[in-house]
DRENDO-1510 file (C-alpha; in Angstrom, 1 decimal, always signed):
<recs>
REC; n; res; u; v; w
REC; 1; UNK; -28.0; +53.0; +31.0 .
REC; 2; UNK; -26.3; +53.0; +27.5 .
REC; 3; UNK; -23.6; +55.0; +28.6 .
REC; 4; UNK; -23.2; +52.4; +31.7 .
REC; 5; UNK; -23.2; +49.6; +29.2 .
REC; 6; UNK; -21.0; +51.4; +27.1 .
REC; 7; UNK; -18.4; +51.8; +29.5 .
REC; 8; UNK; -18.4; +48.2; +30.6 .
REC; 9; UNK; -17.8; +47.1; +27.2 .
REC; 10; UNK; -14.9; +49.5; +27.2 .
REC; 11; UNK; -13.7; +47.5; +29.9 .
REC; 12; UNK; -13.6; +44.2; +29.1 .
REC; 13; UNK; -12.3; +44.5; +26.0 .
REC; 14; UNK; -9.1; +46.1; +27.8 .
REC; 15; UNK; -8.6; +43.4; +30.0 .
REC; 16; UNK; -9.1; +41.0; +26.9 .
REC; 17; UNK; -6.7; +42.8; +25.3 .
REC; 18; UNK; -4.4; +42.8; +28.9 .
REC; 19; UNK; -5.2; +38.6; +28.8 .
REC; 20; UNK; -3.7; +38.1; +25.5 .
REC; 21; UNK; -0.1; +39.0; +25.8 .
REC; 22; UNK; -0.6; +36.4; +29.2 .
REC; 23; UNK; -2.4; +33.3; +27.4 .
REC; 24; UNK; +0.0; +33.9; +24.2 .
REC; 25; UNK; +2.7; +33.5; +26.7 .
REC; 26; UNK; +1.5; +30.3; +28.6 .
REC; 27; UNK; +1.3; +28.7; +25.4 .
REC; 28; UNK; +4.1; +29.5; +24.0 .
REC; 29; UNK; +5.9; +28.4; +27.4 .
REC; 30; UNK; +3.6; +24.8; +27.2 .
REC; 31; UNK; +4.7; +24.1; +24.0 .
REC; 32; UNK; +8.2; +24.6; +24.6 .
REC; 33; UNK; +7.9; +22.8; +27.7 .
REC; 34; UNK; +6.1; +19.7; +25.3 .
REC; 35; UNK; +9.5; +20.3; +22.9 .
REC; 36; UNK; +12.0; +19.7; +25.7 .
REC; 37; UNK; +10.2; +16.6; +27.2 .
REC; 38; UNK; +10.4; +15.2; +23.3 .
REC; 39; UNK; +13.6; +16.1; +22.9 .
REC; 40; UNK; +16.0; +12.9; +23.2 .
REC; 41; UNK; +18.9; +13.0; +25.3 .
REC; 42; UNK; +21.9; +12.2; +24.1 .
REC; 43; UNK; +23.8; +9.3; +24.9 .
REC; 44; UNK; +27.5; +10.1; +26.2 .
REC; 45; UNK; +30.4; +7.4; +26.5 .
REC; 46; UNK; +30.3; +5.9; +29.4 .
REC; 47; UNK; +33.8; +5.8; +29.7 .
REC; 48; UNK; +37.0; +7.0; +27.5 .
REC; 49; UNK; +39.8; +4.5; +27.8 .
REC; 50; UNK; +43.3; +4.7; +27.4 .
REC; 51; UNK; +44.4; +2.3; +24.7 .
REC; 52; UNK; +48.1; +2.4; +26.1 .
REC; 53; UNK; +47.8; +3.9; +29.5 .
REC; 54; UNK; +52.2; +3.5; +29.9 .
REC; 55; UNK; +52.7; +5.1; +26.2 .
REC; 56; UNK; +52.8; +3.3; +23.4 .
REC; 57; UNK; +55.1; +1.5; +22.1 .
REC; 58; UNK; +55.7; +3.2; +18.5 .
REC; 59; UNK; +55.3; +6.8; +17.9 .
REC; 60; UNK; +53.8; +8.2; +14.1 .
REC; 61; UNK; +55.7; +11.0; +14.6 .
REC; 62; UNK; +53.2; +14.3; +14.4 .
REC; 63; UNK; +54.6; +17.0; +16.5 .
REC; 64; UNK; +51.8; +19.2; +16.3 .
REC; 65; UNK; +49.5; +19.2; +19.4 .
REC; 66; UNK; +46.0; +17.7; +18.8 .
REC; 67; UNK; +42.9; +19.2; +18.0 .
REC; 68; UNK; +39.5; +18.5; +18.8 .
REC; 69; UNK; +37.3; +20.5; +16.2 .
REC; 70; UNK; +33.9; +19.5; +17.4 .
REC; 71; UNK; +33.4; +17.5; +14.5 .
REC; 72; UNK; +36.5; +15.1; +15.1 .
REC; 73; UNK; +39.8; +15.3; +15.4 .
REC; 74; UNK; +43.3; +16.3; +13.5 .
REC; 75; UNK; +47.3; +15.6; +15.0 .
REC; 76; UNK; +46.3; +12.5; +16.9 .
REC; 77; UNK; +49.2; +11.0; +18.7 .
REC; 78; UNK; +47.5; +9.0; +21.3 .
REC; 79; UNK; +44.9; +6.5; +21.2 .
REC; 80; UNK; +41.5; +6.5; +22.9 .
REC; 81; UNK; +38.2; +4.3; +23.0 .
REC; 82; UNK; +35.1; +6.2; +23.6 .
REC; 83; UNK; +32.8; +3.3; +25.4 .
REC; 84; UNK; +29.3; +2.9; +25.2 .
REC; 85; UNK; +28.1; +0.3; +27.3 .
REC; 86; UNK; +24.3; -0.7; +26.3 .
REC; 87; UNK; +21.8; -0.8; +28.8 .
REC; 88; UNK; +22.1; -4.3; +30.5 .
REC; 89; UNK; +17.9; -5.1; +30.2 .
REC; 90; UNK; +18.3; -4.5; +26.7 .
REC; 91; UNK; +22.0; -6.3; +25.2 .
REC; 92; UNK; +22.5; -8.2; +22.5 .
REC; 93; UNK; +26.1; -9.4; +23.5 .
REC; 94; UNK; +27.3; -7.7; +20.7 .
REC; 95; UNK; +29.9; -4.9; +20.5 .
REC; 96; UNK; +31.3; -3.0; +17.6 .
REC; 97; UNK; +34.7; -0.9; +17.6 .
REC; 98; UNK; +34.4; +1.7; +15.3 .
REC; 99; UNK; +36.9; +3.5; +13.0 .
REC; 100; UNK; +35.3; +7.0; +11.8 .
REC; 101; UNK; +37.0; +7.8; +8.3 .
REC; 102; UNK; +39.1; +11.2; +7.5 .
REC; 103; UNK; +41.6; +10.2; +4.6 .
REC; 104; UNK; +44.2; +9.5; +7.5 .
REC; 105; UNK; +44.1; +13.0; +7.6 .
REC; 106; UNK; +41.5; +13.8; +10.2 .
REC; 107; UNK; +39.3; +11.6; +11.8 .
REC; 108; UNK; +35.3; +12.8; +11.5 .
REC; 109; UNK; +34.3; +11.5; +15.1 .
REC; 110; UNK; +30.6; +13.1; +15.4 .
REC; 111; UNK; +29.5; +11.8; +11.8 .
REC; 112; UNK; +31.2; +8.5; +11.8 .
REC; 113; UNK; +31.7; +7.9; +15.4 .
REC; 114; UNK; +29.6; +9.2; +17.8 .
REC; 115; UNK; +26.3; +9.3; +16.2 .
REC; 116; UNK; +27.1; +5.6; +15.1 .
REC; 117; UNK; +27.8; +4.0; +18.3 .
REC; 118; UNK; +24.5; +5.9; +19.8 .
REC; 119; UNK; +22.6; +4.4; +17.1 .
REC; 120; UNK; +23.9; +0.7; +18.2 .
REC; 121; UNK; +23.7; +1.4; +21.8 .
REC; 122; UNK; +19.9; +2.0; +21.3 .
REC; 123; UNK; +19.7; -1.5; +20.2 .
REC; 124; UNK; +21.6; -3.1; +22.7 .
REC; 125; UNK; +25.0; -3.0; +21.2 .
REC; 126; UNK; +27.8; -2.0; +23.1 .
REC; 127; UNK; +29.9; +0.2; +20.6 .
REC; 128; UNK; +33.6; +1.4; +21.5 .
REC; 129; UNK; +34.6; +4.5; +19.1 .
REC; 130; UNK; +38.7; +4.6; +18.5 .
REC; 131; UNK; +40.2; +7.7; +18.2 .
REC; 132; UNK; +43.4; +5.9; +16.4 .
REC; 133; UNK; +46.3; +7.8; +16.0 .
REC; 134; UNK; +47.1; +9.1; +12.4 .
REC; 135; UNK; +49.5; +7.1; +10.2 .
REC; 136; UNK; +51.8; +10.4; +9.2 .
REC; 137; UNK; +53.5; +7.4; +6.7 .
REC; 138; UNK; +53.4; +4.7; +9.7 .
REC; 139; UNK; +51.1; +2.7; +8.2 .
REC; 140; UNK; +51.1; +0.2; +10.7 .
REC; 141; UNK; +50.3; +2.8; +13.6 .
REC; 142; UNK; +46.4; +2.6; +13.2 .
REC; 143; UNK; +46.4; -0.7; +12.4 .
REC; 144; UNK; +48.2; -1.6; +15.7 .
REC; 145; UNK; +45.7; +0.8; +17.4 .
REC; 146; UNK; +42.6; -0.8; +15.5 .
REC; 147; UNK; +43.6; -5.0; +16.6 .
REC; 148; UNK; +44.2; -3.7; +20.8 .
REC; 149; UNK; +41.2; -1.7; +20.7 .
REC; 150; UNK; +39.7; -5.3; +19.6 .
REC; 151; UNK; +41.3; -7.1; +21.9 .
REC; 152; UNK; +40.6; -4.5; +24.8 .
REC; 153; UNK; +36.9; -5.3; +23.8 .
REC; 154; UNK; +37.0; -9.0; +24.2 .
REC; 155; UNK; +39.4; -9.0; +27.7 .
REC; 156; UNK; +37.3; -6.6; +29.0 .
REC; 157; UNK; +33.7; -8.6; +27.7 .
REC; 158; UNK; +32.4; -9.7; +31.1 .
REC; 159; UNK; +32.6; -6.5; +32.6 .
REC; 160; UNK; +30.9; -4.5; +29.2 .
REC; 161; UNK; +28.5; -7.4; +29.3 .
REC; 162; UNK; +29.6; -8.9; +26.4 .
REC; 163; UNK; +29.9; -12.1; +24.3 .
REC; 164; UNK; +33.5; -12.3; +23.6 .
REC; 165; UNK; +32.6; -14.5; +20.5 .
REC; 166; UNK; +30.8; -11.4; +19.0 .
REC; 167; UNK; +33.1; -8.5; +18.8 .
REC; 168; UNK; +33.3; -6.6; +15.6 .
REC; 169; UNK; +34.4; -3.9; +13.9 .
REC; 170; UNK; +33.0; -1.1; +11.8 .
REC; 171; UNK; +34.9; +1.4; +9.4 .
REC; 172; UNK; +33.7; +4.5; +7.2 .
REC; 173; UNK; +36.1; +5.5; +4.2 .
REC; 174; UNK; +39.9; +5.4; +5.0 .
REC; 175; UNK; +37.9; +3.7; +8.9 .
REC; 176; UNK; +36.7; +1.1; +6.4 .
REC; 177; UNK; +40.3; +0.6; +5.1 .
REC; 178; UNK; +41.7; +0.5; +8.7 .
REC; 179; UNK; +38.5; -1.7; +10.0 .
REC; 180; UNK; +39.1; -3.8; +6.5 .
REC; 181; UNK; +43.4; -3.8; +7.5 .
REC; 182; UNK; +41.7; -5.6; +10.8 .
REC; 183; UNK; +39.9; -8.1; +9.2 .
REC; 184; UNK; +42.2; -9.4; +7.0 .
REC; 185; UNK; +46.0; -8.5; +9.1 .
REC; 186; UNK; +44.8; -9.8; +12.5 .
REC; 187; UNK; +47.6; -11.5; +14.0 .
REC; 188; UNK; +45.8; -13.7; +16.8 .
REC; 189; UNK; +42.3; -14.7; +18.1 .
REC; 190; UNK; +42.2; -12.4; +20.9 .
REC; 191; UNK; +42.4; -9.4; +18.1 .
REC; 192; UNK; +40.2; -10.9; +15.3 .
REC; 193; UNK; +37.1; -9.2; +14.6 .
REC; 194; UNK; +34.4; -11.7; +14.4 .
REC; 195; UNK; +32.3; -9.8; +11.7 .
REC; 196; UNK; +33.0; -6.2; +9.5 .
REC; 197; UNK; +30.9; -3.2; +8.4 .
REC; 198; UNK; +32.3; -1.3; +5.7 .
REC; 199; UNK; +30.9; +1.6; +4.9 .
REC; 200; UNK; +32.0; +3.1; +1.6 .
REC; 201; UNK; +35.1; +1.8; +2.1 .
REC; 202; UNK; +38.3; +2.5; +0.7 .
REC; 203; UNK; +40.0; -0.8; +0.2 .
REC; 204; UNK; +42.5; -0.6; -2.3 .
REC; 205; UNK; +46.0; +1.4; -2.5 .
REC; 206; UNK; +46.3; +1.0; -6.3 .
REC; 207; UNK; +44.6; +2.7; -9.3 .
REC; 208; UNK; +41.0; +2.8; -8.0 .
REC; 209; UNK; +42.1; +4.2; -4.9 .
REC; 210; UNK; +41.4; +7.7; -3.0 .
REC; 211; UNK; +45.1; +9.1; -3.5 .
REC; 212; UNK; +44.8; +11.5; -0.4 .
REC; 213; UNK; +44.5; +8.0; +1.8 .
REC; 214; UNK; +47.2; +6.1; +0.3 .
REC; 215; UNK; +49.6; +8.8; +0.3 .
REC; 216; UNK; +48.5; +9.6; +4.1 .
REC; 217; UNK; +49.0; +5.9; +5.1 .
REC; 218; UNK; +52.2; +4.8; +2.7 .
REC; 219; UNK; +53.8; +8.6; +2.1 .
REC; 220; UNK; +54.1; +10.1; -1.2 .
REC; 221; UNK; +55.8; +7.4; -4.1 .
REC; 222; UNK; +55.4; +4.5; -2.0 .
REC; 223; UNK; +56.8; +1.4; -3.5 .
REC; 224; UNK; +54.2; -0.6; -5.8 .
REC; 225; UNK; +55.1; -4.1; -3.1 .
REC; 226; UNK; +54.4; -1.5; -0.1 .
REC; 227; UNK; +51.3; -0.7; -2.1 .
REC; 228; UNK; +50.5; -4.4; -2.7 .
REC; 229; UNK; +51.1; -4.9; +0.7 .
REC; 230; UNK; +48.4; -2.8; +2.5 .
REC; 231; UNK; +45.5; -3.0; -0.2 .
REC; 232; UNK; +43.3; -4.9; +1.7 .
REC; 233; UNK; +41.8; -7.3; -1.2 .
REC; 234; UNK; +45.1; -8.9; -1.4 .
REC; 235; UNK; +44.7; -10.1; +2.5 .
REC; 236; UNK; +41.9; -11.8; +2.2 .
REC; 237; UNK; +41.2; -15.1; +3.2 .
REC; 238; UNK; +39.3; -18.0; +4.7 .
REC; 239; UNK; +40.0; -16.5; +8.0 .
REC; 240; UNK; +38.3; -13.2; +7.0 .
REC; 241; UNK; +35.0; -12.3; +9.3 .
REC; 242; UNK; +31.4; -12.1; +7.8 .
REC; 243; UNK; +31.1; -9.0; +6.0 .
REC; 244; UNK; +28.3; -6.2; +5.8 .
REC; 245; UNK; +29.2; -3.5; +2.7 .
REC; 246; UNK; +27.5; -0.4; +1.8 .
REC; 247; UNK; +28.3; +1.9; -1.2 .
REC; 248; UNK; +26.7; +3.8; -3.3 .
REC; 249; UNK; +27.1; +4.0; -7.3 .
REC; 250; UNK; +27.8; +7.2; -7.4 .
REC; 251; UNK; +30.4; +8.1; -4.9 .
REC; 252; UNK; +32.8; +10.2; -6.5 .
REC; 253; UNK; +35.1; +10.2; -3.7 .
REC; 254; UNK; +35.9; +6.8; -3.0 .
REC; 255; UNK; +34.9; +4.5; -6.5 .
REC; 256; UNK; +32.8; +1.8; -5.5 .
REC; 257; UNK; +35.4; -0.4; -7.2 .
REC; 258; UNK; +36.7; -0.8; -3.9 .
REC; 259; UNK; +33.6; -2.5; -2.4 .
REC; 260; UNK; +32.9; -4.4; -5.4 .
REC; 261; UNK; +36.7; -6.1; -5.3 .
REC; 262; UNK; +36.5; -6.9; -1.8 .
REC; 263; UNK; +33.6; -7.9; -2.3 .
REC; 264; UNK; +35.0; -10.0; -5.1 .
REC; 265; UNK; +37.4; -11.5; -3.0 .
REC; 266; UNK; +35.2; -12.6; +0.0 .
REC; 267; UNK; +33.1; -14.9; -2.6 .
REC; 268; UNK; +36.6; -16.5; -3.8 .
REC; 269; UNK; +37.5; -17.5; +0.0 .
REC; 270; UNK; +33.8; -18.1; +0.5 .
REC; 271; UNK; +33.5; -16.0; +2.9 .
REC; 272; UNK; +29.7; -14.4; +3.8 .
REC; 273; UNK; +29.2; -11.6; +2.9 .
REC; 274; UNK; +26.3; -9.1; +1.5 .
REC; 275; UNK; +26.6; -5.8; -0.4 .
REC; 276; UNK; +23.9; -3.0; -0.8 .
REC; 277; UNK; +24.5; -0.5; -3.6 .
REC; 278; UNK; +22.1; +2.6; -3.4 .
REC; 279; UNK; +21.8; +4.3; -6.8 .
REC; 280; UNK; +23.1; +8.2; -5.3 .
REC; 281; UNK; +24.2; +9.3; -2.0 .
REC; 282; UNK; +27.4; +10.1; -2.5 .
REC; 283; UNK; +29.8; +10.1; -0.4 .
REC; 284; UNK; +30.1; +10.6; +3.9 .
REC; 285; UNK; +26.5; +10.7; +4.5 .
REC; 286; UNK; +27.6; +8.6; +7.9 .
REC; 287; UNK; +24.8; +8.4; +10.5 .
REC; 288; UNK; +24.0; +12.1; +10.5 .
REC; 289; UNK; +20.7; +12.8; +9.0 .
REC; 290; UNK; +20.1; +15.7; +6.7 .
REC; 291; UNK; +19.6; +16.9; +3.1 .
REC; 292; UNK; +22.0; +14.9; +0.6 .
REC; 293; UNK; +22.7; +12.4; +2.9 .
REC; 294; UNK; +21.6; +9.1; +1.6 .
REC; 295; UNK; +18.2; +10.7; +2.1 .
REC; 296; UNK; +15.5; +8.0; +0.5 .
REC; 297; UNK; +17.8; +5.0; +0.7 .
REC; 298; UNK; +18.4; +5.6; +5.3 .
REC; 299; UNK; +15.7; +3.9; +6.3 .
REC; 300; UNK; +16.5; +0.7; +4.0 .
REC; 301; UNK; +19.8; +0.6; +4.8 .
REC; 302; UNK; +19.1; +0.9; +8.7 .
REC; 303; UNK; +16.8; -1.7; +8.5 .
REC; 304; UNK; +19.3; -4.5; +6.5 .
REC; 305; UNK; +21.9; -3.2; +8.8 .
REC; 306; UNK; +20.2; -4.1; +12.1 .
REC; 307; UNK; +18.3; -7.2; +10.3 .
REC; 308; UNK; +22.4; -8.3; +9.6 .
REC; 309; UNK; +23.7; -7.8; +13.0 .
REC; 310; UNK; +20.2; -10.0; +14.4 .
REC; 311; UNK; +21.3; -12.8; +12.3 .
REC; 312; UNK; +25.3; -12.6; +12.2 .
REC; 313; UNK; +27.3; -15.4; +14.5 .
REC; 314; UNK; +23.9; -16.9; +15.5 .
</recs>
């Protein structure tokens, strides 16, 4: 009997031991099953548009073939808009062109670009990312590119389900100096944004400026009245659109001087405006999460962002 019982001990604890490698298995496969069904998916453009489908009419010069790099883009020679349409049950009417930043040297499309216009789309704002094409010393390539890529928007507002009245723009570093060149060098209503985010935005060409930008945009030893020219504070006016402006104090990239004096200049044309200075977070934190990125100060500023757009042209 004890040798019986013995033996039947013997084997259950083998097929225990057969089970485990099995039950381990099934739960490691449940939980990734769990993972995938939490995962988000991620929004794509639901269309890429040709900004001049004949060729445009001006050329910046760059021979070298473009690159796509994952992250963005360098050698851009023709213009694009990366469309995302927001979900019809769930629009605002709003749409946002956005200008990712790169010193007009590259242009940082998943940081400043993508991940931007999936954040608005999930709050029912159409967002239309512009791939503009680098200055190469043209400075008024991009901002050409940046005023069509508007007025596309607004001509094409019925079918994006849009309010034509509420097209902005949005701009991150040297894309806040191009989106600020919009605001303040529109040349008609059809391409006049009718609000601005700038997002550590390099606004001036003079002393408090980021020289890589400048000398991207203007060429090396440009002329202190083409200088003048293309600093945006000096274009401000009356007819500048409601702006929202994000720096932070210690940004040691792109001085927050330049916020502060367009900022400056919007009050003196009594234009609205608001400002939010975070105390650190650098510089190109963009709408990518992650370690040194704005980190404490995201969720505030996602929250006066959205709480800006509710409120803005209503």
């Amino acid at each position: 009997m004890r040798k019986l019982l013995t033996t039947l001990v013997m084997v259950l604890c083998a097929a225990s031991l057969m089970a485990q490698p099995t039950e381990r298995k099934k739960r490691k496969e449940r939980k990734k099953s769990q993972t995938e069904q939490a995962a988000p998916v991620e929004v794509q453009p639901s269309a890429v548009v040709k900004l001049y489908p004949n060729g445009a009419p001006d050329s910046n010069g760059i021979t070298e073939p473009e690159k796509n790099h994952g992250w963005g883009y360098t050698n851009v020679v023709e213009a694009e808009l990366f469309i995302y349409q927001a979900d019809p049950a769930k629009a605002t009417g709003q749409a946002v062109v956005i200008c990712p930043g790169g010193a007009y040297q590259f242009e940082a499309f998943s940081n400043e670009g993508h991940s931007v216009a999936r954040w608005m789309v999930a709050r029912g704002i159409t967002a239309a990312v512009l791939k503009y094409r680098l200055p190469n010393a043209h400075p008024d390539i991009p901002i050409n590119d940046a005023l069509k890529a508007i007025e596309y928007v607004r001509t094409h507002a019925a079918e994006l389900n849009v309010n034509p009245e509420e097209v902005g723009v949005a701009g991150f570093s040297a894309g806040g100096h191009l989106a600020a060149s919009a605001s303040t060098r529109f040349n008609s209503t059809a391409n006049r944004p009718d609000f601005s985010i700038l997002v550590y935005p390099v606004i001036t060409l003079t002393r408090s400026t980021h020289g890589g930008s400048r000398d991207a945009l203007l060429g090396k030893g440009a002329s202190e009245e083409l200088i003048k020219e293309y600093s945006c504070e000096n274009n401000v006016s009356a007819q500048t659109p409601p702006t929202f402006l994000v720096h932070c104090n210690d940004d040691g990239v792109v001085n927050i001087a330049n916020s502060l004096m367009y900022a400056e200049r919007l009050r003196a044309h009594k234009v609205p405006h608001t400002m939010h200075i975070y105390p650190n977070g650098g510089h190109g934190w963009g709408f990518l999460e992650g370690p040194k990125r704005l980190e404490q100060w995201r969720s505030e500023f996602y929250t006066s962002l959205q709480n800006w757009l509710n409120v803005i042209n209503k």
